[in-house]
C-alpha positions as a Python dict, from the first residue, in 0.01 Angstrom:
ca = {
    (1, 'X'): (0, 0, 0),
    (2, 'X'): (-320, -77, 275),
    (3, 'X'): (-431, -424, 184),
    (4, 'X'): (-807, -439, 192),
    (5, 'X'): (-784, -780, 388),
    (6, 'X'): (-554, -586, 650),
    (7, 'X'): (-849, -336, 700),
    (8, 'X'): (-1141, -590, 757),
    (9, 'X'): (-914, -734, 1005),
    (10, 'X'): (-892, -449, 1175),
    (11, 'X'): (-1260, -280, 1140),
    (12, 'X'): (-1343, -683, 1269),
    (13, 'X'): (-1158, -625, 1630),
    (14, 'X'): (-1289, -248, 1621),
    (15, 'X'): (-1647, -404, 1617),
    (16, 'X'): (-1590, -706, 1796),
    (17, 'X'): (-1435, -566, 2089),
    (18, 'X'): (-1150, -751, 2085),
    (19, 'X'): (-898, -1008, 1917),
    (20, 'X'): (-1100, -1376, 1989),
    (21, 'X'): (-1392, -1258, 1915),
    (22, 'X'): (-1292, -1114, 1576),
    (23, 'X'): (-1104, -1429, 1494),
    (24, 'X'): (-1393, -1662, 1572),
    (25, 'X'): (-1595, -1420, 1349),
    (26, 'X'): (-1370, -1382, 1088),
    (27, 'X'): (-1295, -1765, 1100),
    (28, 'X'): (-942, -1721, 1227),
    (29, 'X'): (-708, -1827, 1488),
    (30, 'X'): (-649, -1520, 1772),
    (31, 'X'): (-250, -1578, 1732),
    (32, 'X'): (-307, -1474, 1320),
    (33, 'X'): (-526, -1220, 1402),
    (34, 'X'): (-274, -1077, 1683),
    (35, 'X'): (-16, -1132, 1423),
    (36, 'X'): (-121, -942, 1131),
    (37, 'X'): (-238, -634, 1322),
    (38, 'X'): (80, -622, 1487),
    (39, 'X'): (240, -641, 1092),
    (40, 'X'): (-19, -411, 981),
    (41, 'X'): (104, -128, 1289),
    (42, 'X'): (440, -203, 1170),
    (43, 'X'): (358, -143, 844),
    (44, 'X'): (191, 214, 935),
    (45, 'X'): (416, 322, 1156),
    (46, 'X'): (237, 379, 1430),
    (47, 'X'): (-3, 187, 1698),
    (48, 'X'): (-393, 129, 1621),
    (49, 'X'): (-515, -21, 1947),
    (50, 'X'): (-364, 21, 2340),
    (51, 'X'): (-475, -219, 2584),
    (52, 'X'): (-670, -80, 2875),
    (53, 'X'): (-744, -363, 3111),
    (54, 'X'): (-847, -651, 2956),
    (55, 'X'): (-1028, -475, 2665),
    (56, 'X'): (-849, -309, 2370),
    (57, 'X'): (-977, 62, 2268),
    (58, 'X'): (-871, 244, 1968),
    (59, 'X'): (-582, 521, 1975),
    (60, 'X'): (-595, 828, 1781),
    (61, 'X'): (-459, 711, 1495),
    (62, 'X'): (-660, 412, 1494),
    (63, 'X'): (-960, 635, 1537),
    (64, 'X'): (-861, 827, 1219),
    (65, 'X'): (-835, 497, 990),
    (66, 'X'): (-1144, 362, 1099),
    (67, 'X'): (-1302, 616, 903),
    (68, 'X'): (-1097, 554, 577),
    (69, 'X'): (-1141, 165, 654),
    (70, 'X'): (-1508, 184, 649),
    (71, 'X'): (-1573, 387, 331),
    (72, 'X'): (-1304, 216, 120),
    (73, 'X'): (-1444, -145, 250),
    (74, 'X'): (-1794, -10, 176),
    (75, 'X'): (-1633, 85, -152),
    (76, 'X'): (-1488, -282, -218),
    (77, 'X'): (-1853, -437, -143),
    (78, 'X'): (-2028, -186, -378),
    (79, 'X'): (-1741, -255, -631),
    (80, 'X'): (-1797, -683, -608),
    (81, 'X'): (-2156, -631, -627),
    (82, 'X'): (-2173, -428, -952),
    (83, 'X'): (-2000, -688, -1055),
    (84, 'X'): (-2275, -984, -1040),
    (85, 'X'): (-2564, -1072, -1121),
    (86, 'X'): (-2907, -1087, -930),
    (87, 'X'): (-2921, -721, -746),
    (88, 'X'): (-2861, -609, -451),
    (89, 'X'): (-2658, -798, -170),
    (90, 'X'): (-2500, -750, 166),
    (91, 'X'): (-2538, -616, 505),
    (92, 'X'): (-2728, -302, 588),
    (93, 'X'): (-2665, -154, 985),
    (94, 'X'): (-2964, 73, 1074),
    (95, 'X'): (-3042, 253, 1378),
    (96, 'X'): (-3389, 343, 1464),
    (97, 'X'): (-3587, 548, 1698),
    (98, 'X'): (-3804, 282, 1903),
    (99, 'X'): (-4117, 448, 1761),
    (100, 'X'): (-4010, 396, 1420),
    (101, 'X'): (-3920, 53, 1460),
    (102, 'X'): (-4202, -43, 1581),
    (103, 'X'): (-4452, 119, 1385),
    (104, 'X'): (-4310, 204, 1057),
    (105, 'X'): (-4034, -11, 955),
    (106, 'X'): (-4219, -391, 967),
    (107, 'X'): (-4400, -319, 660),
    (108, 'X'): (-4070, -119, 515),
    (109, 'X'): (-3829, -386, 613),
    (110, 'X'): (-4103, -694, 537),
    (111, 'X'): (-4129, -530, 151),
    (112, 'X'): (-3726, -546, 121),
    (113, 'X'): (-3645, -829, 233),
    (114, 'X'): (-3925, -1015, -24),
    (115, 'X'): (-3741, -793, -356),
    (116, 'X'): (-3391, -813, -188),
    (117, 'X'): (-3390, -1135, 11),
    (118, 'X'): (-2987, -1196, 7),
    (119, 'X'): (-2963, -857, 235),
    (120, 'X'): (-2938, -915, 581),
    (121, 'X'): (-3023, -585, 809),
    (122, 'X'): (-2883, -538, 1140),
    (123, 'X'): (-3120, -323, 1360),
    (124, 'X'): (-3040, -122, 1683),
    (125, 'X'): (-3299, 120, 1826),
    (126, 'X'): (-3159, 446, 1998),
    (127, 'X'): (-3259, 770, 2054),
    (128, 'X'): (-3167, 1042, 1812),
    (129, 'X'): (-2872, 1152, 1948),
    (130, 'X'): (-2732, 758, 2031),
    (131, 'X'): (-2803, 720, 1660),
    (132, 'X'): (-2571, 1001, 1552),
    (133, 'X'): (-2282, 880, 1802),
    (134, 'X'): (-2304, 540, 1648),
    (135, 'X'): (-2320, 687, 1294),
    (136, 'X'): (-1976, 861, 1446),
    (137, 'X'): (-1797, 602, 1507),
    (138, 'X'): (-1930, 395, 1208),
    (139, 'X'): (-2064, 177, 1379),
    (140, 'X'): (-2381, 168, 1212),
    (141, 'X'): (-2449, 249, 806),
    (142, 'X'): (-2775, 457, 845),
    (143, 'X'): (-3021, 613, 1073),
    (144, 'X'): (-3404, 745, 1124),
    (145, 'X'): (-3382, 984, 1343),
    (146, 'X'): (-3589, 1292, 1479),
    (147, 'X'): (-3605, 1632, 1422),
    (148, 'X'): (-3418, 1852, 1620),
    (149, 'X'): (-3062, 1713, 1510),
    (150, 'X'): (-2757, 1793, 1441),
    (151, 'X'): (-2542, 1641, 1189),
    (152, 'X'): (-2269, 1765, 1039),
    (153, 'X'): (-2125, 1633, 735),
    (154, 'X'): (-2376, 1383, 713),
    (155, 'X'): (-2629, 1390, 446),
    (156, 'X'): (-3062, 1332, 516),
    (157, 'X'): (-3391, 1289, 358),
    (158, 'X'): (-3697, 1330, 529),
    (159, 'X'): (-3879, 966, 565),
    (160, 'X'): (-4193, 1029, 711),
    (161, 'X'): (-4412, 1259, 908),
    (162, 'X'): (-4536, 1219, 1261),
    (163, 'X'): (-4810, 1391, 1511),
    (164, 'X'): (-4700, 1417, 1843),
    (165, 'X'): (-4968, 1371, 2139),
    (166, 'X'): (-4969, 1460, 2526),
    (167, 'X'): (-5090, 1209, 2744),
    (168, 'X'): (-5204, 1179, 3092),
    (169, 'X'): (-5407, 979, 3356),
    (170, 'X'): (-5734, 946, 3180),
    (171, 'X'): (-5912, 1111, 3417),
    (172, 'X'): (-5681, 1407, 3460),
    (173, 'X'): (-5837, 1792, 3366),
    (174, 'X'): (-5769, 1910, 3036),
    (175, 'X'): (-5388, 1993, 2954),
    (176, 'X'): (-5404, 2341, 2777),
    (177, 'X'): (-5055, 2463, 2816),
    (178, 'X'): (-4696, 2478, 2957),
    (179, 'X'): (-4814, 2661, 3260),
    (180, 'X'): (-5074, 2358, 3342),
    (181, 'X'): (-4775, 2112, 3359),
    (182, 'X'): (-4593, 2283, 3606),
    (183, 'X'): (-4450, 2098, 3878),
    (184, 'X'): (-4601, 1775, 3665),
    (185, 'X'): (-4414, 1473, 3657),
    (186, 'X'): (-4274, 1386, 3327),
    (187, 'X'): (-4203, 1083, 3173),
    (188, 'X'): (-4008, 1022, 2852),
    (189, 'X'): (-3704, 867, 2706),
    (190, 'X'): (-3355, 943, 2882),
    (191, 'X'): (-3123, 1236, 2734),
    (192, 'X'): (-3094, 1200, 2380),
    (193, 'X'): (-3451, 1157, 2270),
    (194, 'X'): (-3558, 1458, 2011),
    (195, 'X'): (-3917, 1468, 2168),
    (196, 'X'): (-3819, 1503, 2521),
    (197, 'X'): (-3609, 1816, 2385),
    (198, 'X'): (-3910, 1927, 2180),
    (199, 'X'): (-4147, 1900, 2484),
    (200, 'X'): (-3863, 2063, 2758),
    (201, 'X'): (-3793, 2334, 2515),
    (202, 'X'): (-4216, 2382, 2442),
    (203, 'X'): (-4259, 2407, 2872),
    (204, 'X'): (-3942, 2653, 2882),
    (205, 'X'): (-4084, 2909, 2633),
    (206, 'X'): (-4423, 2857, 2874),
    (207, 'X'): (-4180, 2917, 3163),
    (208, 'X'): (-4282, 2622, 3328),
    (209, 'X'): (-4036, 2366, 3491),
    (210, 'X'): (-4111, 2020, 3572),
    (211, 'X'): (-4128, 1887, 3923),
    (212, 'X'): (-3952, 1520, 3836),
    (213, 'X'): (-3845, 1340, 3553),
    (214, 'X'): (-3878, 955, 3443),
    (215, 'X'): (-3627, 836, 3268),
    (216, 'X'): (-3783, 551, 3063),
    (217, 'X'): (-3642, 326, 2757),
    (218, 'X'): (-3966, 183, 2618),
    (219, 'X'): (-4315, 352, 2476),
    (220, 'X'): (-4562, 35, 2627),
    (221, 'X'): (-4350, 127, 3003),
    (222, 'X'): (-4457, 511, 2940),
    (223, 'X'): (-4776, 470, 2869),
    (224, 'X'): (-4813, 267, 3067),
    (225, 'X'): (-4683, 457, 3384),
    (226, 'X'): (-4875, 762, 3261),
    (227, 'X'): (-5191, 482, 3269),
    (228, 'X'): (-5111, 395, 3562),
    (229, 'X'): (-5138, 821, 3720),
    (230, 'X'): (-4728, 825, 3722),
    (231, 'X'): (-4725, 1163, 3518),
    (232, 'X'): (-4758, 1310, 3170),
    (233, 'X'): (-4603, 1236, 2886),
    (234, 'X'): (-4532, 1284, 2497),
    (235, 'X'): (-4544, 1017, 2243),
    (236, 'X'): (-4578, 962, 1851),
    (237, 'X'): (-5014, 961, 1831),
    (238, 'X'): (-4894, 599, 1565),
    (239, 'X'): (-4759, 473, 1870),
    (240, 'X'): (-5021, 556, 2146),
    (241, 'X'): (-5303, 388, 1850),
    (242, 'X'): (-5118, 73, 1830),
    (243, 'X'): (-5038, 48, 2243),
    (244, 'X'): (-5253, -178, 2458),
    (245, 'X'): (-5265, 112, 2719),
    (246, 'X'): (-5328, 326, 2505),
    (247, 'X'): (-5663, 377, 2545),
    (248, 'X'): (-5675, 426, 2953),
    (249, 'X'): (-5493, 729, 2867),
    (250, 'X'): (-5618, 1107, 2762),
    (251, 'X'): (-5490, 1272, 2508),
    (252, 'X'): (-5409, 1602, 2445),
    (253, 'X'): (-5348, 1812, 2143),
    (254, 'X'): (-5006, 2003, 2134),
    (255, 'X'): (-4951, 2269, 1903),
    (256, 'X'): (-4901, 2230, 1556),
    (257, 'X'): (-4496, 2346, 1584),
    (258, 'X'): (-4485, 2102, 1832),
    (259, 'X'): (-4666, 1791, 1721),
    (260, 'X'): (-4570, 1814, 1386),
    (261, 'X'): (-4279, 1632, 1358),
    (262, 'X'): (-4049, 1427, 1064),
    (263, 'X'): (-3805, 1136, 1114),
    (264, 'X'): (-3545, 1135, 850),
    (265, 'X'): (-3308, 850, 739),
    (266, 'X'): (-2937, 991, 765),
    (267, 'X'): (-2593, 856, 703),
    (268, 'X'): (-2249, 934, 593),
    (269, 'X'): (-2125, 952, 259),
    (270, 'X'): (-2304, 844, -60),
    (271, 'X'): (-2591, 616, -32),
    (272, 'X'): (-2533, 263, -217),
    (273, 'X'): (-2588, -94, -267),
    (274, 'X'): (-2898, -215, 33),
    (275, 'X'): (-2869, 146, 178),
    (276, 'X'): (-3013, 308, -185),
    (277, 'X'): (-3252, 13, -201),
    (278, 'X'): (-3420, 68, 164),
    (279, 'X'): (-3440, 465, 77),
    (280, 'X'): (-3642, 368, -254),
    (281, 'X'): (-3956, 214, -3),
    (282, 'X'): (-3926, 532, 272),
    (283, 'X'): (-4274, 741, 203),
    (284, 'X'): (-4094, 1037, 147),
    (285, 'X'): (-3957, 853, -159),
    (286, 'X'): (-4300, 742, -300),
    (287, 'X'): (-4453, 1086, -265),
    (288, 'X'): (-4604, 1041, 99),
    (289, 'X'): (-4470, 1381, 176),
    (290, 'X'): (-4524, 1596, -125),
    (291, 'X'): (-4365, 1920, 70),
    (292, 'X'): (-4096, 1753, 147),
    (293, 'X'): (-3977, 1557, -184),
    (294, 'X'): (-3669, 1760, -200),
    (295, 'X'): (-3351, 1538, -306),
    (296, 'X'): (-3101, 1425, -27),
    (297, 'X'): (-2940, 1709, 129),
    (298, 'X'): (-2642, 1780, 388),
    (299, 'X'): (-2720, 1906, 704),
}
């Protein structure tokens, strides 16, 4: 039988990256936590981790329980807290779009944590399709990503609503369509981000190619470089109201399949304990988004 306490060893080196790490983490010596993976492999019958360099990395096997390990330990800590008193408790692991943390979720996360204040939430931004890879390899609990996704076998609800805006140098000529950014230089987030795919896939159906990308990992550098008569660019209009730059740039209105745009919180099996409890303040949950109320759904 898997002990639980063999499994949070394990998912501990997993996330970790290796053996002292985990041990000074989980409050251990290396040597015991060497030790009981090694009796744990024995146990299983097969290896969990090979050594490549000086880092350890996950075989296939070890792959495979990593995904058991995490939804019956997520099991355990939603068992333990039914159990006691005084709500909800424990770690949540969200990824965010950089948009969304930075305009949406301080008021989100500043109302949890005063009615659930012994929840501690770990936040890494990403683009959409970072988000998805970490929600792969469980590395994270839950995500707001963009629209367009894919995610199989995960489930989503829509968490709020965003317009989309084109911006160049403010005195550039008006920006009426694909063909006038032709040859334009465009700056945006690198491969991954849902808008740059929105905006690439708007200037294809225009049959217009850009003459250079920017790759860029930060909003205030964008607008900034499109400020500064680098290129054009697409950003949430939230965003581009709360940037200092953002009003030495022009805006442009895209059209409405375009700019119209949702993030949605997705993750991976049923939604529990601090997960349930952050989902409860989204908009979409308070009626924000009457169209759009539908209950979670797999995608």
């Amino acid at each position: 039988m898997i002990d639980l306490d063999d499994l949070h060893i394990f998912r501990a080196v997993v996330r970790e990256g290796g053996v002292t790490r985990a041990a000074s983490r989980l409050h251990r010596v290396p040597s015991n936590v060497t030790t009981r993976i090694k009796q744990f492999e024995d146990r299983l019958g097969t290896a969990l981790f090979r050594r490549q360099g000086r880092a350890l990395v996950l075989t296939d096997a070890g792959r495979r329980l990593l995904g058991h390990a995490e939804r019956l330990l997520q099991m355990a800590d939603a068992a333990e807290q039914a159990m006691r008193e005084g709500g909800v408790r424990g770690t949540l692991r969200l990824g965010s779009l950089e948009s969304a943390a930075a305009v949406r979720l301080p008021a989100i996360l500043s109302a949890f944590h005063a009615r659930h204040p012994e929840v501690s939430i770990e936040l890494r931004t990403a683009t959409t399709a970072e988000s998805l890879a970490l929600l792969e390899r469980f590395e994270i609990d839950a995500a707001l990503v963009s629209e367009p996704f894919e995610a199989d076998g995960l489930a989503a609800q829509p968490a709020f609503a965003e317009e989309l805006v084109l911006i160049s140098p403010l005195g550039a000529p008006p920006l009426r369509g694909p063909a006038d950014l032709h040859g334009a230089t465009l700056i945006a987030f690198p491969h991954g981000c849902s808008y740059r795919r929105r905006l690439m896939q708007w200037l294809a159906e225009g049959r217009a190619s850009p003459g250079r990308l920017l790759d860029l990992g930060s909003y205030h550098a964008i607008i900034a470089c499109v400020a500064a008569g680098v290129g054009v660019a697409i950003v949430p209009a939230e965003v581009l109201d709360q940037a200092r730059a953002g009003a030495a740039v022009r805006r442009h209105p895209l059209p409405a399949p375009i700019a119209a745009n949702r993030t949605h919180l997705v993750w991976r099996g049923e939604a529990e304990g601090p997960l349930r409890a952050l989902m409860a303040l989204l908009p979409a949950a308070q009626g924000a988004m009457p169209s759009e109320g539908a209950p979670p759904h797999h995608v």
